[in-house]
matplotlib code that plots the C-alpha trace (Angstrom):
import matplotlib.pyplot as plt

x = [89.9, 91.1, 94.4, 96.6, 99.7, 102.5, 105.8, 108.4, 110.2, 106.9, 108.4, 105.2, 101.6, 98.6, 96.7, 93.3, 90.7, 89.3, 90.4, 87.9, 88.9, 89.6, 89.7, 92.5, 94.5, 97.3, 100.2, 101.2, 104.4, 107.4, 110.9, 112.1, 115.8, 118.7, 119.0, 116.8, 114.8, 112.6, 108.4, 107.1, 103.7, 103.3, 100.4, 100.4, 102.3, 100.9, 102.0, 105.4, 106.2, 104.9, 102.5, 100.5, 97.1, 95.0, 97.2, 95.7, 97.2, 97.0, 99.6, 98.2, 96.8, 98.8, 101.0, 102.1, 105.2, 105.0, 108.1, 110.4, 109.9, 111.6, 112.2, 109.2, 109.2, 106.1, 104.8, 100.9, 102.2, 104.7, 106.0, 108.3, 109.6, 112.8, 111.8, 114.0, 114.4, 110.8, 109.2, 106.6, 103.1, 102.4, 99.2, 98.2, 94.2, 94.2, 93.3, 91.4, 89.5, 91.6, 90.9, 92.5, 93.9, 95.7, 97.9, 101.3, 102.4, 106.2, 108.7, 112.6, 115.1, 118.0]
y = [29.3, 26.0, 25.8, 22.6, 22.1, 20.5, 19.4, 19.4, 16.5, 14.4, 12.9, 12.5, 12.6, 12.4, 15.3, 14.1, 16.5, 17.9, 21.8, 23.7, 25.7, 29.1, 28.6, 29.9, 27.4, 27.9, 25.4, 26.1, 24.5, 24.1, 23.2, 21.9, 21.6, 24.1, 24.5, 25.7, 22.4, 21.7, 21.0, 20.1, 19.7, 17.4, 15.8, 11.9, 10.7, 7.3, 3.8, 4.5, 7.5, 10.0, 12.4, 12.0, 13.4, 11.9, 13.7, 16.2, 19.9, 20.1, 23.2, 25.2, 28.4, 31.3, 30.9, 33.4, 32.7, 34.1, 35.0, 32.1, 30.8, 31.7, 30.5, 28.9, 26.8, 25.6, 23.6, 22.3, 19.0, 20.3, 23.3, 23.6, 26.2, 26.5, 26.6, 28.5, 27.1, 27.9, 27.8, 29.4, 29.7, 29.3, 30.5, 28.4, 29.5, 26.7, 27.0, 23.7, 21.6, 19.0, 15.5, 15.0, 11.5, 13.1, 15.7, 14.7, 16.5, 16.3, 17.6, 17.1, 17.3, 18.9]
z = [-104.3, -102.9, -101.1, -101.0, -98.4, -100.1, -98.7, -101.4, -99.9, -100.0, -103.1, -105.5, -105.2, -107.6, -106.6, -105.3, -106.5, -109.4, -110.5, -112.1, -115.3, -114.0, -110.6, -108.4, -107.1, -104.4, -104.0, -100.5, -100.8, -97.6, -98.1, -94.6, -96.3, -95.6, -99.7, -102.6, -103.9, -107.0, -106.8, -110.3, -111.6, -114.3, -116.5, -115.7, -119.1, -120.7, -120.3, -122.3, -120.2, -122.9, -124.0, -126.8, -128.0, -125.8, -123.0, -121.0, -120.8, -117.4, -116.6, -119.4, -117.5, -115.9, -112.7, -110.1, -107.9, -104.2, -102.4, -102.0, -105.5, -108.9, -112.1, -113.3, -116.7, -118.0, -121.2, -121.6, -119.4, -117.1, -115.0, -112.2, -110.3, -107.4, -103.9, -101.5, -98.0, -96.1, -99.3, -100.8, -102.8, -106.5, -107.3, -110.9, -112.7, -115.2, -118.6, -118.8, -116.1, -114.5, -113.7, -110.0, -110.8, -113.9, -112.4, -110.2, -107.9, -107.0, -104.5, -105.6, -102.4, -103.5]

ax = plt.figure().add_subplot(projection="3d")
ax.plot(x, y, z, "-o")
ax.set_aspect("equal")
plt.show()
């Protein structure tokens, strides 16, 4: 299982390594703000902003929100859930292996 530390007012980062299919993955996420906040993960879209087939389904897989977290919506390219101040883990197995460069990561303030 491979753990990765993300601050959800980071802004946006292409997450660096590869995600095997299957493999349990936890988002350790922190929310230094006073309010709840946003942290998406989301399927790098192609030069006109969109997906298309050639698009990976990078969030396809099952997720499980820790305490702290709620409301998760998800689609093959996308899911986001609300992170309450402290924050929280996700725990996401993908469906599919994942390509490092081809997954965002991002934190939305409030």
């Amino acid at each position: 299982m491979a753990t990765y530390n993300f601050n959800i007012t980071a802004s946006r980062v292409t997450q660096s390594a590869d995600i095997a299919a299957g493999e349990s993955t936890v988002f350790s996420l922190t929310n230094d703000l006073s309010m709840d906040a946003y942290f998406t993960l989301e399927t790098i879209p192609n030069y006109e902003g969109k997906y298309d087939t050639s698009s990976k389904k990078n969030t396809s897989g099952s997720f499980t929100l820790g305490s702290g977290l709620r409301e998760l919506i998800q689609n093959d390219y996308i899911a986001s859930v609300i992170v309450a101040p402290g924050g929280g883990d996700l725990t996401f197995v993908p469906a599919i292996a994942i390509t490092g460069s081809t997954l965002d990561l991002r934190g939305i303030g409030a």
